[in-house]
N, CA, C and O atoms as CSV, one atom per row, in Angstrom:
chain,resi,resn,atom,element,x,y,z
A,1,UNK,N,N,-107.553,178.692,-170.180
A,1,UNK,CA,C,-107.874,179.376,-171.420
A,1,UNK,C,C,-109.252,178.924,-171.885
A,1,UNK,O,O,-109.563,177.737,-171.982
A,2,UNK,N,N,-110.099,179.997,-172.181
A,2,UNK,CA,C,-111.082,179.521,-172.654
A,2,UNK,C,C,-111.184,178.771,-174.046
A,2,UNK,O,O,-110.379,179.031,-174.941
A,3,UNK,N,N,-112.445,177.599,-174.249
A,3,UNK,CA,C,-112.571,176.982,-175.657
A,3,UNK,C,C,-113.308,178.183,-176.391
A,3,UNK,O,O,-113.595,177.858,-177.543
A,4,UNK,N,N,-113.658,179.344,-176.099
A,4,UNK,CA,C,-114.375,180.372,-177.225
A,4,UNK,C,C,-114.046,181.443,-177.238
A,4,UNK,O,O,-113.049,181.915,-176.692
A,5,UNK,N,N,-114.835,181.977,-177.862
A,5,UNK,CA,C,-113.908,183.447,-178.473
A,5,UNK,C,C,-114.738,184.471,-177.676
A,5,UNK,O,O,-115.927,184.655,-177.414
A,6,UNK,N,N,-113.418,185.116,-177.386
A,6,UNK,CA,C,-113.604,186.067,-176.198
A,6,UNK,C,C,-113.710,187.658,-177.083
A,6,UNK,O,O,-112.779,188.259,-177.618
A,7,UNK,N,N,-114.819,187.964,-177.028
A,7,UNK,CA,C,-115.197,189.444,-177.820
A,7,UNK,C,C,-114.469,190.796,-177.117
A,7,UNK,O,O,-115.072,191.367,-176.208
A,8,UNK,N,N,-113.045,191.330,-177.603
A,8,UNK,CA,C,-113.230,192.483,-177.146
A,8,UNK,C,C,-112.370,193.813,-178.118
A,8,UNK,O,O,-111.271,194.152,-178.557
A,9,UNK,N,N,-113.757,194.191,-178.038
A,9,UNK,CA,C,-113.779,195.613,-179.047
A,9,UNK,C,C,-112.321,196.040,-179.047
A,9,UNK,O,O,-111.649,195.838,-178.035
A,10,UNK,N,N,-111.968,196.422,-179.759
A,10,UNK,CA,C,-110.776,197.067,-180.421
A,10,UNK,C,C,-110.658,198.365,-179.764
A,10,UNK,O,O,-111.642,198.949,-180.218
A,11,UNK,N,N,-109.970,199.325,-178.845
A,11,UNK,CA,C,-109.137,200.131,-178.785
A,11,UNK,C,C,-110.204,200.090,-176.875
A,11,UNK,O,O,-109.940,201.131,-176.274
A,12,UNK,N,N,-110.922,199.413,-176.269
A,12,UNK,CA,C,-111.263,199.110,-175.089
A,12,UNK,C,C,-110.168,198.712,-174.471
A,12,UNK,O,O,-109.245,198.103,-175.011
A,13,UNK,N,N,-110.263,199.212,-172.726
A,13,UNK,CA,C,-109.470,198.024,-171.386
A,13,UNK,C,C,-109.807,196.992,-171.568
A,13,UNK,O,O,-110.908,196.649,-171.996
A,14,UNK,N,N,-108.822,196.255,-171.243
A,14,UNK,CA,C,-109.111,194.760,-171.404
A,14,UNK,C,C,-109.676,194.650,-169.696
A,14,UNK,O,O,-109.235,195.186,-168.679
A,15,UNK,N,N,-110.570,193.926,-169.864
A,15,UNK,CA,C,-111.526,193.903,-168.401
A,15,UNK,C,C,-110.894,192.747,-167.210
A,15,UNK,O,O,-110.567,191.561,-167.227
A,16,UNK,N,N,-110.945,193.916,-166.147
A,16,UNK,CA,C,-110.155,192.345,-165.077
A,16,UNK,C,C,-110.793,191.437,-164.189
A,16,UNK,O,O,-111.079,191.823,-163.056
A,17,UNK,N,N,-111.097,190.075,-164.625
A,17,UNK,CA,C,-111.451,189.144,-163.909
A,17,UNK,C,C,-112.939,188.720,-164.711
A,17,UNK,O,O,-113.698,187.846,-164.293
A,18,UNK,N,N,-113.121,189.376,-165.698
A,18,UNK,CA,C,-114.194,188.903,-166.767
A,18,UNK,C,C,-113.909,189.317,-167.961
A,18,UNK,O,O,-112.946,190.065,-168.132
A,19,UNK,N,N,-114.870,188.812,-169.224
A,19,UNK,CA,C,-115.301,189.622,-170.124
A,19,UNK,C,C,-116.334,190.007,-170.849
A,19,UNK,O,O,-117.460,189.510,-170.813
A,20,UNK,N,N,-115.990,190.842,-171.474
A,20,UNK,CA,C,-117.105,192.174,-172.078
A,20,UNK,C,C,-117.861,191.249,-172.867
A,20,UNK,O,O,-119.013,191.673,-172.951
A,21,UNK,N,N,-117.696,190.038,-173.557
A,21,UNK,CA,C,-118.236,189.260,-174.293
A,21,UNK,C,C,-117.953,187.910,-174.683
A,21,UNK,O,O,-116.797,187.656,-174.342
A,22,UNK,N,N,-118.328,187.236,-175.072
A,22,UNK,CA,C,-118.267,185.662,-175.807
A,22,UNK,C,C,-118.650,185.292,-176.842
A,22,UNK,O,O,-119.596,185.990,-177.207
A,23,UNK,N,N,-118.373,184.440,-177.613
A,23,UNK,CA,C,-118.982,183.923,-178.832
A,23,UNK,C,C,-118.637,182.209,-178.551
A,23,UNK,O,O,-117.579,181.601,-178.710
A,24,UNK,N,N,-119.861,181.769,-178.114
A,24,UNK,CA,C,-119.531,180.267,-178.258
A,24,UNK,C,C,-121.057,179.138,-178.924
A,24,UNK,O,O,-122.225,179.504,-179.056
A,25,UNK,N,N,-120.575,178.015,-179.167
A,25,UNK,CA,C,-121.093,177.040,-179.790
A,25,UNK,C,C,-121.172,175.813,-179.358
A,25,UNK,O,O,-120.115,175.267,-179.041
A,26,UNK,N,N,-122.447,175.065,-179.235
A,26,UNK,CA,C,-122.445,173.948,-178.488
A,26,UNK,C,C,-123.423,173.617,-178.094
A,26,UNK,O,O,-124.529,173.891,-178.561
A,27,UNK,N,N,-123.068,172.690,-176.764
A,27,UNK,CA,C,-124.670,171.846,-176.031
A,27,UNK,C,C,-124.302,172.881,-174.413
A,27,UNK,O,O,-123.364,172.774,-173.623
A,28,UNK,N,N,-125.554,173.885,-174.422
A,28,UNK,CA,C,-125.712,174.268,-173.239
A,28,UNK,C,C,-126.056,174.503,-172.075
A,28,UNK,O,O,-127.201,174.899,-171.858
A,29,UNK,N,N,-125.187,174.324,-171.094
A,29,UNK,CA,C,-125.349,173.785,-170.001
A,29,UNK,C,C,-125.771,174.929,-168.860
A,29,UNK,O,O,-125.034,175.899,-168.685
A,30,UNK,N,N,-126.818,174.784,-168.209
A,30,UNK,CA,C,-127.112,176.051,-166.883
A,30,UNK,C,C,-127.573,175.488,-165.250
A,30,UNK,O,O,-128.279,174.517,-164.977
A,31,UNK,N,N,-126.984,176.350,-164.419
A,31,UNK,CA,C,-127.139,176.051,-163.341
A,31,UNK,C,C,-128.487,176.853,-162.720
A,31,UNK,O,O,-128.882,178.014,-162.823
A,32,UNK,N,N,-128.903,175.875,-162.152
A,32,UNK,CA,C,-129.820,177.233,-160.816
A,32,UNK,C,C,-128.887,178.509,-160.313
A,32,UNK,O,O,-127.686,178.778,-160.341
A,33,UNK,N,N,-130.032,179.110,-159.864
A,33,UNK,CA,C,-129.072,179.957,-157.982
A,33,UNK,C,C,-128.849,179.167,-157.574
A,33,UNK,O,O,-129.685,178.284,-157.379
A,34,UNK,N,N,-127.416,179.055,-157.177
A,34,UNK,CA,C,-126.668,177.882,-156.493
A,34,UNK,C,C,-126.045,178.981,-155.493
A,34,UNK,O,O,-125.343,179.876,-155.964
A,35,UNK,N,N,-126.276,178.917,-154.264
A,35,UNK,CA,C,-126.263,179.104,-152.671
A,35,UNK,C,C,-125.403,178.526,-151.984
A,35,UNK,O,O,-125.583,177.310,-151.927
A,36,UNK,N,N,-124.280,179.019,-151.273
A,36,UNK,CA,C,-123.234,178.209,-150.345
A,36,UNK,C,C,-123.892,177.162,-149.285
A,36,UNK,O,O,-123.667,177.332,-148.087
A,37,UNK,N,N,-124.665,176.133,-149.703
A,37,UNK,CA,C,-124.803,175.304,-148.704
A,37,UNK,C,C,-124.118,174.254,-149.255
A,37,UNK,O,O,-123.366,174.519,-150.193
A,38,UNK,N,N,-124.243,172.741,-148.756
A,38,UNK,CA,C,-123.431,171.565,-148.978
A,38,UNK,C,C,-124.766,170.678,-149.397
A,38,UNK,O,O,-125.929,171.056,-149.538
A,39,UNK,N,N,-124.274,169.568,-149.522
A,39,UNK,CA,C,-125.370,168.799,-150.934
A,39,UNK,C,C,-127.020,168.509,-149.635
A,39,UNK,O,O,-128.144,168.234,-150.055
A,40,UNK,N,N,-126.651,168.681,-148.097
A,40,UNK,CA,C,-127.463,168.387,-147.396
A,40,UNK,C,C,-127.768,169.426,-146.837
A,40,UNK,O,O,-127.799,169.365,-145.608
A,41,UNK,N,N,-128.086,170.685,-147.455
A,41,UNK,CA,C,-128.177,172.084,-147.834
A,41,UNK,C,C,-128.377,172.657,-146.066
A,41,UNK,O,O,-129.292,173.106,-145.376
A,42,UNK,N,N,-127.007,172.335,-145.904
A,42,UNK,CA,C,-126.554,173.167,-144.650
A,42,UNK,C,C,-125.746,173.569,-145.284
A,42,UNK,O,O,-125.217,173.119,-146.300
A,43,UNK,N,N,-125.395,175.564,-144.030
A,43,UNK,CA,C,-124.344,176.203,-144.815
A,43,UNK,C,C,-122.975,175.655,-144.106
A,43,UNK,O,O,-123.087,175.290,-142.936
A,44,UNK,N,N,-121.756,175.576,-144.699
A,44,UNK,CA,C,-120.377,175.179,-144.189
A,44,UNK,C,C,-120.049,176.300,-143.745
A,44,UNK,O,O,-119.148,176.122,-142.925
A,45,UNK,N,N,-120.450,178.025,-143.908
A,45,UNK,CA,C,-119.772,179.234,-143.745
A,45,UNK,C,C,-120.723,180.148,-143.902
A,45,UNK,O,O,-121.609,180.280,-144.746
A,46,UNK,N,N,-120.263,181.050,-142.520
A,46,UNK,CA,C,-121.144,182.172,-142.638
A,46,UNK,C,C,-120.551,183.382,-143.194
A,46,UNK,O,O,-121.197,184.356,-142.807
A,47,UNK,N,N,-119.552,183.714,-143.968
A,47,UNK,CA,C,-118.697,184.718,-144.145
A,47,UNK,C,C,-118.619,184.398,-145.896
A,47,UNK,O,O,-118.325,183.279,-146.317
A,48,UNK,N,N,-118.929,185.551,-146.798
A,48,UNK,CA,C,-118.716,185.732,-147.983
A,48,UNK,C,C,-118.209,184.855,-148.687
A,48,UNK,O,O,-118.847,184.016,-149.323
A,49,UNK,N,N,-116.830,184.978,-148.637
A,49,UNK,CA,C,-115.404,184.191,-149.095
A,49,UNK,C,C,-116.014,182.713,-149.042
A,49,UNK,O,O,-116.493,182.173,-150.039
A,50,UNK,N,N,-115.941,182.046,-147.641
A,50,UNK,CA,C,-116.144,180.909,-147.313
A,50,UNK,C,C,-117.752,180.015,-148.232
A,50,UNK,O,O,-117.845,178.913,-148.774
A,51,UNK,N,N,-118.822,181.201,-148.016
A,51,UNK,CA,C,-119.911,180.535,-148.871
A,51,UNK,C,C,-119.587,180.999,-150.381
A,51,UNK,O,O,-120.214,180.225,-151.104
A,52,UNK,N,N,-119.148,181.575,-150.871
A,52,UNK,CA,C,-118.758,182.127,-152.439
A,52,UNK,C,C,-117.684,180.304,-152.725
A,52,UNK,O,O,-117.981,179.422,-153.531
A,53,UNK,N,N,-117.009,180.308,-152.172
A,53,UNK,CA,C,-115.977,178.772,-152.094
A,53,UNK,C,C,-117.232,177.611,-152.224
A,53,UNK,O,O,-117.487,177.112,-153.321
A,54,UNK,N,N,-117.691,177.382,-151.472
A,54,UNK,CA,C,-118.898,176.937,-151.474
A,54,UNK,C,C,-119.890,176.546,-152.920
A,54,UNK,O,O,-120.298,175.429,-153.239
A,55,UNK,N,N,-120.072,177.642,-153.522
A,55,UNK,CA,C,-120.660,178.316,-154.485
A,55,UNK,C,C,-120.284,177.569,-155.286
A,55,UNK,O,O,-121.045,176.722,-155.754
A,56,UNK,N,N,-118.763,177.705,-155.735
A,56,UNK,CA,C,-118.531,177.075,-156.558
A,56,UNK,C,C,-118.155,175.586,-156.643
A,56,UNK,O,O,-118.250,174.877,-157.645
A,57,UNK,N,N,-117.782,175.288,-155.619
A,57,UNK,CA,C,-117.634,173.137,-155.586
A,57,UNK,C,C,-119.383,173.576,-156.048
A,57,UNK,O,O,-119.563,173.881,-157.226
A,58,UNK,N,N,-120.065,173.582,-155.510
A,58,UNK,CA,C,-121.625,173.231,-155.998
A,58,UNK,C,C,-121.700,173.320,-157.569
A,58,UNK,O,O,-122.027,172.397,-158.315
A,59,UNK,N,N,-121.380,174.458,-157.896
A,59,UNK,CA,C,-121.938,174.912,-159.207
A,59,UNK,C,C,-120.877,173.894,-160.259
A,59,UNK,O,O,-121.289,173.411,-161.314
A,60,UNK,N,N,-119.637,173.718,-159.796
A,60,UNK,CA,C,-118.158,172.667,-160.313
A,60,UNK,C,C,-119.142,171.195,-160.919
A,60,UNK,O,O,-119.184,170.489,-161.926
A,61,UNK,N,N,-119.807,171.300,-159.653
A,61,UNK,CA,C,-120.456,169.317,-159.502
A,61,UNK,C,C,-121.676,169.534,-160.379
A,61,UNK,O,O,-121.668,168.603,-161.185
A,62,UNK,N,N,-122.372,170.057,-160.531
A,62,UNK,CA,C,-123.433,170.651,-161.179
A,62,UNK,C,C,-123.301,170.969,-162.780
A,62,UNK,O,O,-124.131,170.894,-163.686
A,63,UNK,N,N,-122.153,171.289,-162.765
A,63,UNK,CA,C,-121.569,171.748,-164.642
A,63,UNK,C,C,-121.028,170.026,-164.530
A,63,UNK,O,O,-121.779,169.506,-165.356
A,64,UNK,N,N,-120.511,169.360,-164.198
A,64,UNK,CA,C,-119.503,168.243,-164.208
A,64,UNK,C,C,-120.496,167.146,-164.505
A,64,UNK,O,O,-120.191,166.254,-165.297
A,65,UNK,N,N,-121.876,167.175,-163.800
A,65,UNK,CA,C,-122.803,166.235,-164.378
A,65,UNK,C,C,-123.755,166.734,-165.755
A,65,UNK,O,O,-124.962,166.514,-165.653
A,66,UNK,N,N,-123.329,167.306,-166.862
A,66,UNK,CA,C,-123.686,168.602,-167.975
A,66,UNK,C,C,-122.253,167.644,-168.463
A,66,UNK,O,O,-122.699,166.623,-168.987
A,67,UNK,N,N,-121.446,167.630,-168.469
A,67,UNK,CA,C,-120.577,167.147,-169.054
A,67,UNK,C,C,-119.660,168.657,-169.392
A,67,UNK,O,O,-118.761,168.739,-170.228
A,68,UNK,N,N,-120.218,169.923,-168.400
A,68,UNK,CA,C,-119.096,171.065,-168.774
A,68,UNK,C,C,-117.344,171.049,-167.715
A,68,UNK,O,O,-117.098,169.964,-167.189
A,69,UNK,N,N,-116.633,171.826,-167.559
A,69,UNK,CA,C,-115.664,172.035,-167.155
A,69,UNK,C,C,-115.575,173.785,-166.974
A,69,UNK,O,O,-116.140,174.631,-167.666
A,70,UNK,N,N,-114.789,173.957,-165.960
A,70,UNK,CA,C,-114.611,175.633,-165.803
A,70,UNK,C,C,-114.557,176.207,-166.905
A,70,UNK,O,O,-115.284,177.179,-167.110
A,71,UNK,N,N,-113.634,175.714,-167.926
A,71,UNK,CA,C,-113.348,176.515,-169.253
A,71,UNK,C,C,-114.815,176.347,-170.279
A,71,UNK,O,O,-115.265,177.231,-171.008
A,72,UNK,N,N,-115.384,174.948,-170.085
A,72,UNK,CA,C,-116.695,175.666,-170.392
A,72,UNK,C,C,-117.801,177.509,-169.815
A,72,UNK,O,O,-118.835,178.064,-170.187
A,73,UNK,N,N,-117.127,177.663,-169.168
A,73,UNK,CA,C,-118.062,178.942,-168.664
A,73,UNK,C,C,-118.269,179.480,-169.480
A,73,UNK,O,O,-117.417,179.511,-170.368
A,74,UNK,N,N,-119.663,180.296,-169.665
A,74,UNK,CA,C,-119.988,181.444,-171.185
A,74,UNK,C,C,-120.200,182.466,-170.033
A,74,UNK,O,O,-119.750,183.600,-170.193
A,75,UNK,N,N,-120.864,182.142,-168.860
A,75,UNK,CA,C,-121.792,183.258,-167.890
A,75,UNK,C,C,-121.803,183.519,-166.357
A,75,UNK,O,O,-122.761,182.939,-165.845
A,76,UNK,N,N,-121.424,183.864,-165.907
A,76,UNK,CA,C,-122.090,183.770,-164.259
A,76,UNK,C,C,-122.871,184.863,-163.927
A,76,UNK,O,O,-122.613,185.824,-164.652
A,77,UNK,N,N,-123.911,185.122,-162.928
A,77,UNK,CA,C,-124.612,186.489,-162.703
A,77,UNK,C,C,-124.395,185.984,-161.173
A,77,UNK,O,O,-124.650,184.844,-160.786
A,78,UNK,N,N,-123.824,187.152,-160.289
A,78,UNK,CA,C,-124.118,186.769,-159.092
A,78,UNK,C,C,-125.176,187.891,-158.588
A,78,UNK,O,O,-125.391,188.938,-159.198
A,79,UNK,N,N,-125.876,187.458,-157.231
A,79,UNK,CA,C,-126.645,188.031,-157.138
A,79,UNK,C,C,-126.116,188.314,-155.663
A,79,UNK,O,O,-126.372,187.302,-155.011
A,80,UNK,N,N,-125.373,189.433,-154.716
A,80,UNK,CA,C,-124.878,189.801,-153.174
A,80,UNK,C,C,-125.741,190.870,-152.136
A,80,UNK,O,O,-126.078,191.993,-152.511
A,81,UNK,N,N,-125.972,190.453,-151.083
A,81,UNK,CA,C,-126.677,191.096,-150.726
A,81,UNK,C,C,-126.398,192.270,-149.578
A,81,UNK,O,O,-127.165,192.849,-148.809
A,82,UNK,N,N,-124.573,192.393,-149.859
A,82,UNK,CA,C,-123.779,193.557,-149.430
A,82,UNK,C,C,-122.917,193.969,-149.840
A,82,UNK,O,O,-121.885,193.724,-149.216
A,83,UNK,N,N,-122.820,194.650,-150.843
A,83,UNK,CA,C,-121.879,195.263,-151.408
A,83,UNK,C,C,-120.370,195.534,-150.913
A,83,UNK,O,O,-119.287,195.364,-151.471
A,84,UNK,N,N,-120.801,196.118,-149.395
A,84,UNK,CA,C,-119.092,196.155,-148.982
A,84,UNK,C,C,-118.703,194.663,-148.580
A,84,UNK,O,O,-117.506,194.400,-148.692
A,85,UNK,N,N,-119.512,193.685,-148.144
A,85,UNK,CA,C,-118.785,192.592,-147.759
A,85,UNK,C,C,-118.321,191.978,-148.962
A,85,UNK,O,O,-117.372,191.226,-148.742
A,86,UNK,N,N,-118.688,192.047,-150.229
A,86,UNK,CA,C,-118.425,191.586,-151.385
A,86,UNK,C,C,-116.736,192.749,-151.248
A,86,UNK,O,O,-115.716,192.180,-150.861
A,87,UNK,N,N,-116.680,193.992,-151.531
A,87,UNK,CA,C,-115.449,194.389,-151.409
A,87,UNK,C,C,-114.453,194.416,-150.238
A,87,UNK,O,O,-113.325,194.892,-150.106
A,88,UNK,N,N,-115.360,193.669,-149.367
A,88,UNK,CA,C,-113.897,193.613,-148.504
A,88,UNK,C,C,-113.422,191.808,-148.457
A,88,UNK,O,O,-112.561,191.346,-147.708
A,89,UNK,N,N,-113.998,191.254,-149.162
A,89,UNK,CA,C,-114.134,190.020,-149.565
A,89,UNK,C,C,-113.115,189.553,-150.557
A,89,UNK,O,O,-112.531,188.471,-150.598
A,90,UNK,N,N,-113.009,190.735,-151.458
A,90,UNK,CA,C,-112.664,190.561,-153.223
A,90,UNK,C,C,-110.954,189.951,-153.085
A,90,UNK,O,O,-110.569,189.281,-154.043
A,91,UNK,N,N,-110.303,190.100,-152.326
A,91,UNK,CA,C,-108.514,189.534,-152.199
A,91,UNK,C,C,-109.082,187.869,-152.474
A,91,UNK,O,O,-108.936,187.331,-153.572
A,92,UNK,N,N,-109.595,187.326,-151.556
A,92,UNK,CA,C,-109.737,186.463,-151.011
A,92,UNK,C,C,-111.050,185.885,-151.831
A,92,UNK,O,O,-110.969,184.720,-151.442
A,93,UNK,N,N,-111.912,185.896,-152.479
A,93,UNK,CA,C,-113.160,185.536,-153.826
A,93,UNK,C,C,-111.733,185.248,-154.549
A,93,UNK,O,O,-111.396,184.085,-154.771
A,94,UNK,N,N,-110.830,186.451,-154.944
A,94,UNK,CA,C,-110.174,186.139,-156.510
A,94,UNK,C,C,-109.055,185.253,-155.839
A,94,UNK,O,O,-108.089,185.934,-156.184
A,95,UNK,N,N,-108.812,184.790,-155.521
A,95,UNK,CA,C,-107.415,183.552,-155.085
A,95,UNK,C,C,-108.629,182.169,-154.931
A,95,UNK,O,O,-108.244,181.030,-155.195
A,96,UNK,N,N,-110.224,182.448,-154.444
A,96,UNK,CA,C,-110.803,181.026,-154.612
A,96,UNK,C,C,-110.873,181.301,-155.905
A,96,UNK,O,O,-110.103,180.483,-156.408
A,97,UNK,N,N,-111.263,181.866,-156.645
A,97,UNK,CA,C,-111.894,182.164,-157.906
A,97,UNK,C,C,-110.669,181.055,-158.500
A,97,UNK,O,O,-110.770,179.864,-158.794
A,98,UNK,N,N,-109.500,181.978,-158.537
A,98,UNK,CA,C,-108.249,181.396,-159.601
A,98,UNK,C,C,-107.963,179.766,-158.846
A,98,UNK,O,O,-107.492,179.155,-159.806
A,99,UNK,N,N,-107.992,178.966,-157.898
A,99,UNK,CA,C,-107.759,178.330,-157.443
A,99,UNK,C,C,-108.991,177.345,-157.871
A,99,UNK,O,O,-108.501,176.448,-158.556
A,100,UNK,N,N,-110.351,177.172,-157.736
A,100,UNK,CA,C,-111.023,176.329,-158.610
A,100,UNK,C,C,-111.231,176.387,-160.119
A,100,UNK,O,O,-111.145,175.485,-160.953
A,101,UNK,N,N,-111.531,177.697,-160.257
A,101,UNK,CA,C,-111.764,178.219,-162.183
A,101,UNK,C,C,-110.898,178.110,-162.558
A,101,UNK,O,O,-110.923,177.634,-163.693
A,102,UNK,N,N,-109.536,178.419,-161.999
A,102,UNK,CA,C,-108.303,179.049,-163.527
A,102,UNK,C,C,-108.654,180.350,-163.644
A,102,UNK,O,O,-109.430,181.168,-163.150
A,103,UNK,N,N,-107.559,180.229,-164.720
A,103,UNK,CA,C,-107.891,181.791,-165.688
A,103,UNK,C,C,-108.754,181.608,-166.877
A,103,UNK,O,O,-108.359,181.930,-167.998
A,104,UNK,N,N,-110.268,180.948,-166.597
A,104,UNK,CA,C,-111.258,181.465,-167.380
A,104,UNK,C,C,-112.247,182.115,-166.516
A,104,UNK,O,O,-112.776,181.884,-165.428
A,105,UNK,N,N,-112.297,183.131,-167.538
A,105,UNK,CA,C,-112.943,184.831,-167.231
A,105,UNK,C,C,-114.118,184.967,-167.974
A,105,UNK,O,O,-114.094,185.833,-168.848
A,106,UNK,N,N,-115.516,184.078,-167.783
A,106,UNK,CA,C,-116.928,184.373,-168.379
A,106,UNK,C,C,-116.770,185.829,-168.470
A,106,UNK,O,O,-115.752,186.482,-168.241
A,107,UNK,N,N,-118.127,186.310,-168.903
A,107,UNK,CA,C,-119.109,187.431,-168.601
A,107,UNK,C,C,-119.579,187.160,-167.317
A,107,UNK,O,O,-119.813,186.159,-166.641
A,108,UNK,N,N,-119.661,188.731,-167.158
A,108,UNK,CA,C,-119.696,188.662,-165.421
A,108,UNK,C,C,-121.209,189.823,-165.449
A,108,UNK,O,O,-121.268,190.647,-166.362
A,109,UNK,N,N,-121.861,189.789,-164.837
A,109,UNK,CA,C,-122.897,190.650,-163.569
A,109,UNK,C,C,-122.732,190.580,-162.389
A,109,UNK,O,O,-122.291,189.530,-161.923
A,110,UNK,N,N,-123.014,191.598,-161.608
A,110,UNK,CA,C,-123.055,191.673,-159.924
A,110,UNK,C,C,-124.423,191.876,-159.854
A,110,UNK,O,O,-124.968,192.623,-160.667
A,111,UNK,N,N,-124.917,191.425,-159.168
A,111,UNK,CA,C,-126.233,192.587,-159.035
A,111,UNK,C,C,-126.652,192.949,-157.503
A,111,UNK,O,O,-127.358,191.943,-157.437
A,112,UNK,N,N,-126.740,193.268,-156.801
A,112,UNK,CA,C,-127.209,194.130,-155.542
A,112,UNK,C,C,-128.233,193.929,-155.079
A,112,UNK,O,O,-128.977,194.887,-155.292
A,113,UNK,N,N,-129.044,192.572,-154.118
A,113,UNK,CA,C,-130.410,192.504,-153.801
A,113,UNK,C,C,-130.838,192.958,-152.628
A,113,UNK,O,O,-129.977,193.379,-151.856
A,114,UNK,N,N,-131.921,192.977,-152.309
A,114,UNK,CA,C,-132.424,193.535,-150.903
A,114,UNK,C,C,-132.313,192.223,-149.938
A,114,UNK,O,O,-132.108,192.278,-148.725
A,115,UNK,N,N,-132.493,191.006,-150.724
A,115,UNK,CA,C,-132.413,189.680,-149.720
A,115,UNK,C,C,-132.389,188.789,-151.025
A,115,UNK,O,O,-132.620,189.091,-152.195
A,116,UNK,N,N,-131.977,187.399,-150.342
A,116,UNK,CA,C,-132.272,186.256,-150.656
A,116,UNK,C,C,-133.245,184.854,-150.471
A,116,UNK,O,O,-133.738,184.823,-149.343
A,117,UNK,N,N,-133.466,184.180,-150.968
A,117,UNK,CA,C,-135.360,183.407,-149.875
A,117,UNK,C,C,-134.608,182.626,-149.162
A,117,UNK,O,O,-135.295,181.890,-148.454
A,118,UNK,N,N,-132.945,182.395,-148.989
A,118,UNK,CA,C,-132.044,181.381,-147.918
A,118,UNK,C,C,-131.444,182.772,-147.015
A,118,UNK,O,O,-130.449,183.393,-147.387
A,119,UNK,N,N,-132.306,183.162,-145.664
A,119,UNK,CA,C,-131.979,183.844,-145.173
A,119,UNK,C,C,-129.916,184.394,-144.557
A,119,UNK,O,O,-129.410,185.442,-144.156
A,120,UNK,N,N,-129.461,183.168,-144.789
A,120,UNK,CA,C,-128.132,183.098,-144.309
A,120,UNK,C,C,-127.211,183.228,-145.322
A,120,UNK,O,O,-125.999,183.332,-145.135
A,121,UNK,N,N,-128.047,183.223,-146.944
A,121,UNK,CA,C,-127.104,183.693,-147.821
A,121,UNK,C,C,-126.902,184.286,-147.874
A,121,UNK,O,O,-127.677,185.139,-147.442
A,122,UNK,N,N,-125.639,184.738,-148.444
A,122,UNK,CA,C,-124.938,186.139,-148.623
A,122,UNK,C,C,-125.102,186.378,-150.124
A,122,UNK,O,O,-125.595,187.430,-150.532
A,123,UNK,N,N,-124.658,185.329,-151.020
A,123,UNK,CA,C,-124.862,185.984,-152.652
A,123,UNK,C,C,-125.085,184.203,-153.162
A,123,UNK,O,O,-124.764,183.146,-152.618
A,124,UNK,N,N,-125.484,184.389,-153.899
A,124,UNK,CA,C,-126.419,183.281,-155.367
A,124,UNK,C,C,-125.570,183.262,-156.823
A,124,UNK,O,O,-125.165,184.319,-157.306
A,125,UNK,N,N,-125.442,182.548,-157.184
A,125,UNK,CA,C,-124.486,182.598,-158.400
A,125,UNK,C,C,-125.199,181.763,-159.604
A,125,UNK,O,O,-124.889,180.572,-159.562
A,126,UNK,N,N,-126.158,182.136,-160.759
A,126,UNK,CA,C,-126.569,181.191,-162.132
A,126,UNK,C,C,-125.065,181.267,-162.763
A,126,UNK,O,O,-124.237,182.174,-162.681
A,127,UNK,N,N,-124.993,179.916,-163.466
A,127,UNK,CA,C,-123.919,179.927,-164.034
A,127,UNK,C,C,-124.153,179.130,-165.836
A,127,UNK,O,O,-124.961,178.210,-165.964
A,128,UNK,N,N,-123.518,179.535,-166.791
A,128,UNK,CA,C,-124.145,179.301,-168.045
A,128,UNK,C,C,-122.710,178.749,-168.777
A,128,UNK,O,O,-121.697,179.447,-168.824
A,129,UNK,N,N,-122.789,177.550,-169.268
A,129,UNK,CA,C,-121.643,177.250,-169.493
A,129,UNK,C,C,-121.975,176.462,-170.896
A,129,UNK,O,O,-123.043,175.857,-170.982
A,130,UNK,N,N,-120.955,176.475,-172.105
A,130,UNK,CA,C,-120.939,176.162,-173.520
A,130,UNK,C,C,-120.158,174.613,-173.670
A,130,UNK,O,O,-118.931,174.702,-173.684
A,131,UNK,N,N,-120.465,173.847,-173.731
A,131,UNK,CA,C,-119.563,172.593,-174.073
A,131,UNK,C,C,-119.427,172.390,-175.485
A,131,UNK,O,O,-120.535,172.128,-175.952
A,132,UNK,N,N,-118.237,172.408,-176.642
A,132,UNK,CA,C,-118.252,172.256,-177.705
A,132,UNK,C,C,-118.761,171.008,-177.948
A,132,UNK,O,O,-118.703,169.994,-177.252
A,133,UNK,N,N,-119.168,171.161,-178.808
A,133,UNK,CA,C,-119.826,169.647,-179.373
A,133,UNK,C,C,-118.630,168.932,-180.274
A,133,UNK,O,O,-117.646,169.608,-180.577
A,134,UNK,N,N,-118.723,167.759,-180.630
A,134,UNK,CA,C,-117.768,166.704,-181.015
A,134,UNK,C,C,-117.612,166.813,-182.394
A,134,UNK,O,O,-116.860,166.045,-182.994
């Protein structure tokens, strides 16, 4: 469960696997493009799923020294550079997804690039996360 308030308009779908908005407060915490490699920035996986898994232990260790937690999340933007491998991917993203995150559901972007400057990536993930203050 998220620590903030999750914005959603009155008589809207409730959105699946993100949301439409946030309202949070705090000390905030942001990641780079964080890229499926390992801390000695080799990749562990050449396949979506496997570097998206990836993605996130990085981006996990990265919020964790920020002093955030998953339920801190306000944001993620990913950035993929195949659309169908991202949908033939998506069973298997949302079981890592729920299996490191939980059920907190930032604001979400996809966005669709022509490439990445780590030729073997597949998608890039900034991640923007709210830690309440004390």
């Amino acid at each position: 469960m998220s620590v903030h308030e999750i914005l959603q308009p009155a008589g809207w779908d409730r959105p699946k696997g993100y949301a439409n908005g946030i309202a949070a407060t705090g000390r905030t915490v942001f990641t780079a493009g964080v890229i499926g490699w390992d801390a000695q920035e080799n990749f562990v996986a050449t396949d979506f799923a496997g570097q998206f898994r990836q993605i996130l232990v990085n981006t996990l260790a990265i919020l964790a020294e920020g002093g955030a937690a998953p339920e801190h999340i306000v944001r993620m933007t990913w950035y993929i550079t195949d659309r169908n491998d991202y949908l033939a991917s998506a069973r298997e993203v949302g079981a890592i997804y729920r299996e490191l995150l939980g059920r907190n559901f930032p604001t979400m972007a996809v966005v669709i690039v022509a490439g990445l400057i780590e030729p073997t990536a597949k998608l890039e993930i900034e991640t923007t996360a709210m830690v309440p203050l004390p």
